[in-house]
N, C-alpha and C positions, 0 to 999 in steps of 0.2 A: 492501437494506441500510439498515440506521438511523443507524450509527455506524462510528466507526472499530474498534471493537472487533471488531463482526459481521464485517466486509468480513476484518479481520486473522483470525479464525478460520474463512473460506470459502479463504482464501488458503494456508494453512498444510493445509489438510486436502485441496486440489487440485481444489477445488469447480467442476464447470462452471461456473458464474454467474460465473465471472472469469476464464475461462482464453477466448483470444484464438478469432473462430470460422475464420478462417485459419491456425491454426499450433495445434492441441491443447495441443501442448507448452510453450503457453509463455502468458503471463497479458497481457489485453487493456491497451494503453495506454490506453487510455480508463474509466478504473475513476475510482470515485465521489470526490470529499474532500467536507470537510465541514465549512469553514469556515475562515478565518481567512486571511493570505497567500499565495500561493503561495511555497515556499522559493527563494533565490536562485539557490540551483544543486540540481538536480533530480533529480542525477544516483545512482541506486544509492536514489530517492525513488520509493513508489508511490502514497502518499496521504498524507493529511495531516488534521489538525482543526487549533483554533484552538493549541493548546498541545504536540499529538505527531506524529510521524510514523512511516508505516511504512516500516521500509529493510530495504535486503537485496538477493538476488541469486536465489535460489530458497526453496524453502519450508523447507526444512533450516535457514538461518540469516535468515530473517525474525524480525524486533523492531520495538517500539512501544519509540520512545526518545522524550525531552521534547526540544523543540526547541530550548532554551539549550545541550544534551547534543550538537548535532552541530556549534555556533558553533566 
């Protein structure tokens, strides 16, 4: 994955390359970011670049929101 774009549309479509290799059903904590902070609180956060992140809880309601947007 290059970007947060890629990782956001492997994520959404239920792409092995991101689903956990202990638990099928569910997406590896350990997926890529790509720059910028880590956010302060992480929570319901799966990645991030310098300016967006991906949130959400399943692929049904995963979004790339801009980081001012979750302040």
């Amino acid at each position: 994955m290059k970007n947060l774009n890629e990782l956001f549309q492997l994520m959404i479509s239920d792409n092995p390359l991101v689903m956990c290799a202990q638990d099928p059903d569910q997406w590896s904590t350990d997926l890529p970011t790509f720059g910028g902070k880590e956010p302060v609180c992480t929570l319901g956060v799966w990645s991030w670049d310098e300016t967006r992140l991906i949130v959400g809880t399943c692929n049904n309601d995963l979004e790339i929101v801009r980081r001012k947007d979750t302040a």
